[in-house]
C-alpha positions in Angstrom: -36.7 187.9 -79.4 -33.5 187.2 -81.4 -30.3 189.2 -81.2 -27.3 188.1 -83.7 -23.3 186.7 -82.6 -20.3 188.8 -83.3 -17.2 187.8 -84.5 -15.9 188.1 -81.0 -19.4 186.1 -79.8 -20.7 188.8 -77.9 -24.6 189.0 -78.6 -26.7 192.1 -77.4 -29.7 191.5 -74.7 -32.9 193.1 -76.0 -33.6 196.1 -73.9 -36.6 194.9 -72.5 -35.4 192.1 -71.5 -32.4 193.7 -69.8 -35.2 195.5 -67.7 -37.4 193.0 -66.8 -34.3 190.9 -64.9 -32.9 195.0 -63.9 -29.4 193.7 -65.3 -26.9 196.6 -67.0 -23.7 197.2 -68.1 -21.1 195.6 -65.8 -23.7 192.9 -64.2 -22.3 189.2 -64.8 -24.7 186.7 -65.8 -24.4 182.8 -65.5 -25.2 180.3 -69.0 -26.5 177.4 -68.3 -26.6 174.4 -71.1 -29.9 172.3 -71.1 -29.5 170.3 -73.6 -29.6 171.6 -77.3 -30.8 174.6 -75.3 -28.9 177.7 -73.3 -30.3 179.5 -70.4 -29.1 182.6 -69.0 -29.7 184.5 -65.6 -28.5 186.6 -63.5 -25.9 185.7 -61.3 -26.5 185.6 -58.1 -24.6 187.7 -56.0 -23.7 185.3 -53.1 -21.0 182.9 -54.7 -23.1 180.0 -54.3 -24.0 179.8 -58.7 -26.7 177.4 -57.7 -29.0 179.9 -56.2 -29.5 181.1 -59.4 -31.1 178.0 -60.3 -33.9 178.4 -57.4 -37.5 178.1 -59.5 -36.2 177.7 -62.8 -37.2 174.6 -63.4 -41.0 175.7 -62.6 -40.7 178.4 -64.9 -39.1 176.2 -67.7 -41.9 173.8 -67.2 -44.3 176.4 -67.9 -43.0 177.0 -71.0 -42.6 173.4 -71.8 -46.5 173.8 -71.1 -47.0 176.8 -73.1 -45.3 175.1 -76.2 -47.7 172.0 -75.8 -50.7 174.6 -75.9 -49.2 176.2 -78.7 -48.8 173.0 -81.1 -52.1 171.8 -80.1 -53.4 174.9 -81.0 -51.9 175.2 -84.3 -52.3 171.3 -85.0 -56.0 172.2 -84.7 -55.8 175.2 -87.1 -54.1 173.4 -89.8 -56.5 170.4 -89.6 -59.6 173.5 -90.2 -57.5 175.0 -92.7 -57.3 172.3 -94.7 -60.5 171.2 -94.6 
């Protein structure tokens, strides 16, 4: 999903994604840099911001998996495509 920046670099969360992590108005949410790359989660509500982290990294290596997939996939399309 994409969502654009305002001039004040506010950016609005897609509504079903807002529902899926049951965050509204008024809920704080933590950004976290990964490289060329930014995360963001809920924050946690103990004050301890590394809870939030707990399981992300499975989760991003699933998509890291899911992107491999993907290019393989479409590496094998445009080699039948082409021929």
């Amino acid at each position: 999903m994409e969502s654009t920046i305002t001039r004040k670099g506010q950016v609005t969360i897609p509504k079903s994604i807002r529902e899926s992590l049951d965050i509204s108005q008024g809920d704080r949410v933590l950004f976290i840099q990964l490289g060329d790359k930014a995360l963001m989660v809920p924050a946690p509500e103990s004050k301890d911001p590394m809870r939030a982290l707990e399981g992300i990294f499975d989760e991003l290596r699933s998509v890291q998996e899911l992107k491999k997939v993907a290019l393989k996939k479409a590496k094998t399309f445009a080699r039948y495509a082409s021929e």
